[in-house]
C-alpha positions as CSV (number, residue, x, y, z in Angstrom):
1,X,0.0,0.0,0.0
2,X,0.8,3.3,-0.5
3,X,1.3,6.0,2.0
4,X,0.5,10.0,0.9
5,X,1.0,12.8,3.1
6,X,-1.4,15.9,2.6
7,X,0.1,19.3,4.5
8,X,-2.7,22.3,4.5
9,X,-3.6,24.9,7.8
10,X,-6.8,25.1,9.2
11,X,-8.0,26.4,12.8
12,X,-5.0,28.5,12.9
13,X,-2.3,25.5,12.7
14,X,-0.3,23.1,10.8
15,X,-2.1,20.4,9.6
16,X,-1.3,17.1,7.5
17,X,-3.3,14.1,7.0
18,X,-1.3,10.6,6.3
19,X,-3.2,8.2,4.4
20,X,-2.1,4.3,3.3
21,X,-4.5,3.1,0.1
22,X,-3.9,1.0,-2.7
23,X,-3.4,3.4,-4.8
24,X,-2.0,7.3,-4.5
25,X,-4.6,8.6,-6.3
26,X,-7.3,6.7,-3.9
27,X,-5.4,8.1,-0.9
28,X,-5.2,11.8,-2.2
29,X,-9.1,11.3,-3.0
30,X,-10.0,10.5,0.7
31,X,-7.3,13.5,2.0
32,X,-9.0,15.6,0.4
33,X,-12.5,14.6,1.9
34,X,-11.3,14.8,5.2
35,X,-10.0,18.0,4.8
36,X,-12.6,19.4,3.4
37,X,-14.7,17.9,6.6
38,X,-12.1,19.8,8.4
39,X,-12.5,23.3,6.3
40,X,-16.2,23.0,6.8
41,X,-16.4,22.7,10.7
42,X,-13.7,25.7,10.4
43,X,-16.2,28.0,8.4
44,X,-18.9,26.7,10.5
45,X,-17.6,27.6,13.7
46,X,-15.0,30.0,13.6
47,X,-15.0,32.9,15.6
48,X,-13.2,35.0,12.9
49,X,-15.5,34.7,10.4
50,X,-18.4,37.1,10.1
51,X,-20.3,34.6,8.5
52,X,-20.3,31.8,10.7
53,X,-22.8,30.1,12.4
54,X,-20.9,31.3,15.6
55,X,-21.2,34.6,14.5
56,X,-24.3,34.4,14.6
57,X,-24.9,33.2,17.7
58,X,-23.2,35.7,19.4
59,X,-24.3,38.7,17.3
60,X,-27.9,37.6,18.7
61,X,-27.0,38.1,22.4
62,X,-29.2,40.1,24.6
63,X,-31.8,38.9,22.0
64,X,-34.2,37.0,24.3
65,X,-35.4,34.8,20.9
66,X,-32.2,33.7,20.7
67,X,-31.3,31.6,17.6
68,X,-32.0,28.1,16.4
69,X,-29.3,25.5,15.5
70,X,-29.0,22.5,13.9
71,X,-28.9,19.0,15.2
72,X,-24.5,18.7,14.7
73,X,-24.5,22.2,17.3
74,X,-26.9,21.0,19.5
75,X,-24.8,17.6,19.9
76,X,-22.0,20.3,20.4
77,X,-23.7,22.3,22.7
78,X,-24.8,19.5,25.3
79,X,-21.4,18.0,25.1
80,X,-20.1,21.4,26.4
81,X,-23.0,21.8,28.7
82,X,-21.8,18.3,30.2
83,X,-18.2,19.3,30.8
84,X,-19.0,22.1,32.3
85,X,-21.0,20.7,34.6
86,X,-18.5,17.9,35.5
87,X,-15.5,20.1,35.7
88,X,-17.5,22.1,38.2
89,X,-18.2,25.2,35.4
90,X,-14.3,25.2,34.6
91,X,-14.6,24.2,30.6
92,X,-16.6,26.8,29.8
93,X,-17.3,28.0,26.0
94,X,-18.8,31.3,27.4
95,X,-14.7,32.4,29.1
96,X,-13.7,33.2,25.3
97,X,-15.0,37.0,25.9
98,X,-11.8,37.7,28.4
99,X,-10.2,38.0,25.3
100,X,-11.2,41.5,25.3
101,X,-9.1,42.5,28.2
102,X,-6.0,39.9,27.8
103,X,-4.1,40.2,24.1
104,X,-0.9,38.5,24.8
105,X,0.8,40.3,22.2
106,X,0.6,43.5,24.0
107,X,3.1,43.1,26.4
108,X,0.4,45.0,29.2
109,X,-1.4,43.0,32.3
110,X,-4.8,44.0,32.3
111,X,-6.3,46.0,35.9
112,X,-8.3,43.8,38.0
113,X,-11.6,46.2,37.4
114,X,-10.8,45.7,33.5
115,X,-11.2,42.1,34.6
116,X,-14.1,42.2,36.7
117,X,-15.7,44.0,34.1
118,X,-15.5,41.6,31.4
119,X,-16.0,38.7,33.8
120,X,-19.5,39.1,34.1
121,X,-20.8,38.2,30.7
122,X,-19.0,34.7,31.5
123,X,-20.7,31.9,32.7
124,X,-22.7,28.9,30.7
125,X,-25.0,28.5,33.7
126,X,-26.9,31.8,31.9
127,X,-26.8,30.4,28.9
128,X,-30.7,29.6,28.1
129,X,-30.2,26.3,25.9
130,X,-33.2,23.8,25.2
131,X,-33.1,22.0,21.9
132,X,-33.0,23.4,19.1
133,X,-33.0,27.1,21.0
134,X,-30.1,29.0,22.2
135,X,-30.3,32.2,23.9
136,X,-27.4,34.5,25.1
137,X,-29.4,36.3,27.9
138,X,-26.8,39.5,28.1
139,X,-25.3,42.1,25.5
140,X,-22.0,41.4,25.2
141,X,-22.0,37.4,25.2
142,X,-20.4,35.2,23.3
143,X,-20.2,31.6,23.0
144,X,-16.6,30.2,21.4
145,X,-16.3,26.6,20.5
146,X,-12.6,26.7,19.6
147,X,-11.7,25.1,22.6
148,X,-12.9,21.7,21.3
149,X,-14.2,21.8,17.8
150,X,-10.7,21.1,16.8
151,X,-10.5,17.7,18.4
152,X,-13.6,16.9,17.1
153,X,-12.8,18.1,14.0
154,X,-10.0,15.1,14.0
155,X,-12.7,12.9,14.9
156,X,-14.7,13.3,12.1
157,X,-11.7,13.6,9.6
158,X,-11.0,9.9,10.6
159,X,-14.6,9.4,10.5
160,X,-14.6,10.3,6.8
161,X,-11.0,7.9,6.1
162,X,-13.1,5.1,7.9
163,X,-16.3,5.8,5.8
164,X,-14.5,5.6,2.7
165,X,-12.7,2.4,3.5
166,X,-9.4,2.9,4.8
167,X,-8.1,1.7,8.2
168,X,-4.4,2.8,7.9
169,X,-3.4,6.6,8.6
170,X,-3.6,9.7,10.9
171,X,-4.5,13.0,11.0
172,X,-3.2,15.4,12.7
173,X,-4.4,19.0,13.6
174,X,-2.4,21.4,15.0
175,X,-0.5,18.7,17.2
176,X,-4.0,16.6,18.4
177,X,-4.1,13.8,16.4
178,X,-6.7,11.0,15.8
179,X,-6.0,7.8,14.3
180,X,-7.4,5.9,11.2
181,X,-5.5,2.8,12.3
182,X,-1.7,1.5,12.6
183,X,0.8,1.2,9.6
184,X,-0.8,-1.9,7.7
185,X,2.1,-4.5,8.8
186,X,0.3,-3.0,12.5
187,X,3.2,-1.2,13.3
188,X,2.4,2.0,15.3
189,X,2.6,5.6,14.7
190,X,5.6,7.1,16.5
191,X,3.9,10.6,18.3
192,X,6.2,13.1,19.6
193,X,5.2,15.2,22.8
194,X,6.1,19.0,22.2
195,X,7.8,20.1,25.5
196,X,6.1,23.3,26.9
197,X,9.4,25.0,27.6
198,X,11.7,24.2,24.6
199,X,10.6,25.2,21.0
200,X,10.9,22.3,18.5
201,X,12.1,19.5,21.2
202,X,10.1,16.6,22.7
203,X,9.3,15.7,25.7
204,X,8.6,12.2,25.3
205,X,7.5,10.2,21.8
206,X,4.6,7.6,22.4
207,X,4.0,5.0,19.9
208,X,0.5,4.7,19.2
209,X,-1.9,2.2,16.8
210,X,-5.1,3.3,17.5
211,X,-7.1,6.0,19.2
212,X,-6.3,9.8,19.4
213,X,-3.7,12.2,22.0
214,X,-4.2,15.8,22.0
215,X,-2.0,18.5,23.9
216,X,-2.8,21.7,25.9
217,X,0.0,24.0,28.0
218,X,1.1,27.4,28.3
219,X,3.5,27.7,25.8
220,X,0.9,29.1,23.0
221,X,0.6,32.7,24.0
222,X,2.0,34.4,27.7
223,X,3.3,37.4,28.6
224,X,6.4,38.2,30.9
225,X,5.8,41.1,33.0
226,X,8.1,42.0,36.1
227,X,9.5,39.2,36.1
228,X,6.0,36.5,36.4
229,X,5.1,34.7,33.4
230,X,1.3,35.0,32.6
231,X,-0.4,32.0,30.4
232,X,-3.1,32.5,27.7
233,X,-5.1,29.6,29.7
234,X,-8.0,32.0,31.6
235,X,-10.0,30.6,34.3
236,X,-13.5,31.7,33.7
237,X,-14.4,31.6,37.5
238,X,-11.5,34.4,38.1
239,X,-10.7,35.5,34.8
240,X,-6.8,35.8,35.4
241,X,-4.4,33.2,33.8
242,X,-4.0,29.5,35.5
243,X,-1.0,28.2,37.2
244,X,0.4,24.8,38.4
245,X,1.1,22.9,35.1
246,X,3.0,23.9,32.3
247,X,1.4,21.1,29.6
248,X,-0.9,18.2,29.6
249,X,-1.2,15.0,27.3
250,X,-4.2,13.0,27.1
251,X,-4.6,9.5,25.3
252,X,-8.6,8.8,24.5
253,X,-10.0,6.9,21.6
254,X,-11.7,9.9,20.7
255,X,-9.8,13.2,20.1
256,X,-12.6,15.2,21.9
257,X,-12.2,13.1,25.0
258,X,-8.5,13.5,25.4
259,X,-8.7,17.4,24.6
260,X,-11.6,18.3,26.6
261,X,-9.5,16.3,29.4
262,X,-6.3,18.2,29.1
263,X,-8.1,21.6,28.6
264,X,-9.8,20.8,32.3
265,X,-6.9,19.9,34.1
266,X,-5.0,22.3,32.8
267,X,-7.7,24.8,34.1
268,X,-7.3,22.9,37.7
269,X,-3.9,24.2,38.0
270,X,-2.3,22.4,40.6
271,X,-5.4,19.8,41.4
272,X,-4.9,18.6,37.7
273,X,-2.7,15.6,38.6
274,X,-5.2,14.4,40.7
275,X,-8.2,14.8,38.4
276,X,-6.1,13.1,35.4
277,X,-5.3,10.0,37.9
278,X,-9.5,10.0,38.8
279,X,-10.3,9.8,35.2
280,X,-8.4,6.9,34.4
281,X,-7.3,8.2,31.1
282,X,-3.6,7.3,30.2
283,X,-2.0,10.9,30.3
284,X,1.7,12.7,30.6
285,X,2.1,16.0,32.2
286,X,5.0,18.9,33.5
287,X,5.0,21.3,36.1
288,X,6.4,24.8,35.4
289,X,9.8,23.6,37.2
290,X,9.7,20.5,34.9
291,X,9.2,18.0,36.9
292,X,7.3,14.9,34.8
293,X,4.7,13.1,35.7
294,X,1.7,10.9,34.7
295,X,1.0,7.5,33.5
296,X,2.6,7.4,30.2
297,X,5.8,8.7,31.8
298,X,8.8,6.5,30.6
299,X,6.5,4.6,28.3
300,X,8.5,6.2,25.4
301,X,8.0,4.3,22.4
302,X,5.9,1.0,23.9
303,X,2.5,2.6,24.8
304,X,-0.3,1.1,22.9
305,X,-4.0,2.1,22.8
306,X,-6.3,-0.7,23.0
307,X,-9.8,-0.7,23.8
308,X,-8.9,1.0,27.6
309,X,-11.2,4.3,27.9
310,X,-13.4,5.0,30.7
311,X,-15.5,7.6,28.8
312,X,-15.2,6.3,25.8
313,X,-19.1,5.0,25.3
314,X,-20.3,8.3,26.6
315,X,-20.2,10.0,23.3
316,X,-19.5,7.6,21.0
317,X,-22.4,8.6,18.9
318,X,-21.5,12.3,18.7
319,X,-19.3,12.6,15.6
320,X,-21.4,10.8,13.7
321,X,-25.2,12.2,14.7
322,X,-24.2,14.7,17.4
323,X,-26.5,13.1,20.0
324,X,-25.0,13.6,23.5
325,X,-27.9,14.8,26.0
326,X,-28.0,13.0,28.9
327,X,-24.6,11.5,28.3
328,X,-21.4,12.3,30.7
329,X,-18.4,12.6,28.8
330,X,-15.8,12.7,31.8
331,X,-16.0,11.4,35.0
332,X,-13.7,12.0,38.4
């Protein structure tokens, strides 16, 4: 078989799908359907673009009509409204409005009152959401799904390569990958860890042959004032940056699993060892200092994923129907 590797950007990252078919041609054909599954959960949901749905969601806050959405959102939406719950309102798709008052690229610390202010309009517990309604109860609200749609974005991308026939491949956005299946002699795919505090070095490579691993730390976006280092990871209950881990690896058989995992400890700051080790989920992590830690610590190159996931039947119906209310995607 034949293996074809498809670089493009989408969500703001690198990107490349790796295919094996029979044929090159075959494997460029499914690529490209995946991608383009990719580019249209992009234009769908991205908060940069005037004309997507997201847009219009949040254009319609203070609007007490709110909007209806489709059955794929509303799958979306009770996912998140499950998280947040379980991670005791800490994933929450409401926080992306502190944007306003933190742009890492400015080099300033935002007051406390700027804060405060901006604070309010977060919380998903005001969010006014019964299917196929949504209502953003306060001017100024917004809703921002980029905090997961990219993991389930893999998902479906691997959905698509499934769909189509082929059990061999990855993809890979932005560093969270999902997996099609092993090399076809069932050999798995090597996965390097980016270390949070070293550009272009890994902090440990995992060998994987099925399921997905996806990545969150604090070496995205910060700022250095005065000598303290502040994150681009915001908790929504204080609405100042988090501290205690510096990056977080999750193993899942579902991308969305393992990101919406690392996302929440990461938000737990310091209690996010001990949530990881509750969920059960195999999962590497570093502290600021860099001391390692986790379950797949000195599993370099040995770890395989088969058929262990606690949370794994919770939404295993969401990237192909969206259905998720009443489910619980995490537990711990």
């Amino acid at each position: 078989m034949e293996l074809r590797s498809h670089p493009f950007r989408a969500m703001g990252s690198p990107c490349e799908i790796r295919l094996y078919a029979e044929s090159g041609q075959r494997a460029d054909a499914v690529a490209a359907a995946a991608r383009a599954e990719v580019l249209r959960l992009e234009s769908k949901y991205s908060r940069y673009r005037d004309d997507s749905l997201v847009a219009r969601i949040n254009r319609s806050a203070g609007d007490p009509s709110g909007v209806e959405v489709d059955e794929e959102t509303a799958g979306l939406l009770d996912y998140a409204a499950t998280a947040f719950e379980q991670s005791d309102g800490l994933f929450d798709i409401s926080s992306g409005v502190l944007r306003r008052v933190w742009d890492f690229r400015s080099g300033r610390v935002p007051e406390p009152a700027e804060v405060d202010a901006v604070r309010r309009l977060v919380g998903f517990e005001k969010v006014r959401w019964q299917r196929p309604r949504l209502a953003l109860p306060l001017v100024g609200m917004e809703l921002d799904f980029g905090g997961y749609v990219k993991e389930y974005a893999a998902d479906r991308a691997v959905a698509v390569c499934r769909q189509a026939g082929v059990r061999h491949g990855l993809v890979d956005l932005g560093g969270d990958l999902a997996l099609a299946g092993p090399h076809p002699d069932g050999r798995p795919w090597q996965v390097g860890v980016r270390h949070p505090r070293r550009p272009g070095a890994a902090l440990a490579t995992l060998a994987l042959a099925e399921g997905a691993i996806a990545s969150s730390g604090d070496y995205e976006r910060c700022l250095e004032v005065g000598g303290r280092r502040y994150g681009h990871i915001l908790s929504p209950k204080t609405g100042w940056p988090v501290e205690g881990l510096a990056g977080v690896s999750v193993v899942a058989s579902r991308c969305l699993i393992a990101g919406t995992a690392t996302t929440i400890a990461m938000l737990k700051g310091s209690e996010g060892p001990a949530w990881l080790d509750a969920l059960g989920l195999p999962n590497l992590r570093i502290t600021p200092d860099g001391a390692v830690s986790g379950t797949l610590r000195g599993r370099s190159l040995r770890f395989f994923v088969s058929g262990f996931d606690p949370a794994a039947a919770a939404i295993a119906s969401l990237p192909e129907n969206a259905r998720t209310q009443g489910t619980s995607p995490l537990r711990g």
